[in-house]
Legacy VTK file of the C-alpha trace (Angstrom):
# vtk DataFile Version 3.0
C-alpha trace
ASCII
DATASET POLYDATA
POINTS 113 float
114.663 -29.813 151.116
117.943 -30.912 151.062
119.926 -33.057 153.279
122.478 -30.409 153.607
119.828 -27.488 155.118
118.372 -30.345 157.945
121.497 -29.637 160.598
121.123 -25.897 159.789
117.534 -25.905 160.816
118.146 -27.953 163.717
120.716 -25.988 165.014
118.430 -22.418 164.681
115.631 -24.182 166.611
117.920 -25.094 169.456
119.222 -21.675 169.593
115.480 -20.303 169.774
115.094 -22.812 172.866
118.066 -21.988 174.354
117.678 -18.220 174.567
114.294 -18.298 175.279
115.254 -20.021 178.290
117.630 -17.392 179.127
114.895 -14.996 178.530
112.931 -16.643 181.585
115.978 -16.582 183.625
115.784 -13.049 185.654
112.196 -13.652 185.819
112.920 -16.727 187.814
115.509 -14.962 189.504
113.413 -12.473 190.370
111.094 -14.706 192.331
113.729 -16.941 194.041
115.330 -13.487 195.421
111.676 -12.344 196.560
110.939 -15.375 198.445
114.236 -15.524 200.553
114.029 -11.321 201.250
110.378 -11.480 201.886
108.149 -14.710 202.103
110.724 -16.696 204.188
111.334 -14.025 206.687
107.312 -13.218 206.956
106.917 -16.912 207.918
109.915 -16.929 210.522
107.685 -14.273 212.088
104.562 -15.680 211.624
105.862 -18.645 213.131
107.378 -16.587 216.804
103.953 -15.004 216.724
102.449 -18.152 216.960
104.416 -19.629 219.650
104.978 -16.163 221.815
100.601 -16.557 221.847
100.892 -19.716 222.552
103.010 -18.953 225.866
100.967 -16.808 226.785
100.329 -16.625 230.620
98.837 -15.323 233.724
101.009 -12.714 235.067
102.925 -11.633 231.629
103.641 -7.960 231.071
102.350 -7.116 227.396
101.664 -4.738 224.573
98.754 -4.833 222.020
98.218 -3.969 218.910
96.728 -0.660 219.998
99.794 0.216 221.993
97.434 -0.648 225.397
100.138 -1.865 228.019
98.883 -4.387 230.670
99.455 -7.376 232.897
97.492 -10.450 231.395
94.889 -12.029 234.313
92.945 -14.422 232.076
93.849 -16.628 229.007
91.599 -18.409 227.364
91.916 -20.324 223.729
91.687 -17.475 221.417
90.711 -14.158 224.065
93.235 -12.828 226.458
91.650 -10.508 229.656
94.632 -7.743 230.735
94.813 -5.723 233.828
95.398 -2.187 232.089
95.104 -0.879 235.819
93.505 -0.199 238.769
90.434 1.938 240.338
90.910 2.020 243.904
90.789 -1.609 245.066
88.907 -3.329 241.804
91.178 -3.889 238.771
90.581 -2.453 235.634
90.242 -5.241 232.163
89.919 -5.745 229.166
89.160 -8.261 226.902
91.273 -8.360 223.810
91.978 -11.045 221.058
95.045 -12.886 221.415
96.011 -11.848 217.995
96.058 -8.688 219.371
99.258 -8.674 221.678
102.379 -7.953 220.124
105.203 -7.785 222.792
105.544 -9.641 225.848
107.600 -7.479 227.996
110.045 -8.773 230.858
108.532 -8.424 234.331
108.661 -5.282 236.170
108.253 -3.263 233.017
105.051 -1.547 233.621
105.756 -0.766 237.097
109.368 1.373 235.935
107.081 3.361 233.550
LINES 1 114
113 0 1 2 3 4 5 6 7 8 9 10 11 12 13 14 15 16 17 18 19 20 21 22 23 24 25 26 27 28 29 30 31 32 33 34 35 36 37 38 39 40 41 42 43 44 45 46 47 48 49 50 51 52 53 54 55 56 57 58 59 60 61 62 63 64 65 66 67 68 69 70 71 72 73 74 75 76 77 78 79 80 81 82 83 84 85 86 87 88 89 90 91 92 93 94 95 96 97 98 99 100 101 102 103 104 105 106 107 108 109 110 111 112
C-alpha cells in the first residue's frame, strides 16, 4: 500500500460515517416530532387528571367515565360515592372509582339540565 492511497482511504471512510449519520437523521427526527405532538401533551393531561382527582370534593358537580352525571357526597382515597339522584326523600349513590370521573362541572349544572 502506498503512502499516496492512505488519505484516499481515510477520506472514503469518513464519508461512509458521515452519511450514515445522515441516514439516522429523519429517524431521529421522527421521534423528537412524536414526543412533542404526542407524549408531552399525554403527560400535560395525565398530569390535570391527577390534580382535578385530587380536588376532588364533597358537593362537586361531575361526569364519569360512563357519561353518569352526579353530585359527589363521599370521597375517600381512591373511591368516590355520587348522588346520581333522588327517590322520594333517600338519595340515590353510587360508588365509582375516582379514576372514573372525567369532568368536574361548575355548580348548578345538573340542576339547569
Amino acid at each position: 500500500m502506498s503512502a499516496q492511497a492512505i488519505p484516499s482511504i481515510v477520506l472514503a471512510q469518513a464519508a461512509d460515517t458521515a452519511s450514515s449519520l445522515m441516514s439516522m437523521a429523519p429517524i431521529v427526527l421522527m421521534f423528537v416530532v412524536l414526543y412533542f405532538l404526542m407524549i408531552r401533551p399525554q403527560m400535560k393531561r395525565q398530569k390535570e387528571h391527577k390534580a382535578l382527582l385530587a380536588a376532588l370534593a364533597k358537593g362537586d358537580e361531575v361526569i364519569c367515565a360512563g357519561g353518569v352525571l352526579g353530585t359527589v357526597s363521599k370521597v375517600s382515597d381512591s373511591y368516590v360515592t355520587v348522588q346520581i339522584s333522588e327517590h322520594g326523600t333517600a338519595p340515590i349513590e353510587i360508588v365509582l372509582q375516582k379514576a372514573s370521573v372525567a369532568t368536574v362541572l361548575p355548580k348548578g349544572t345538573i340542576k339547569a339540565l
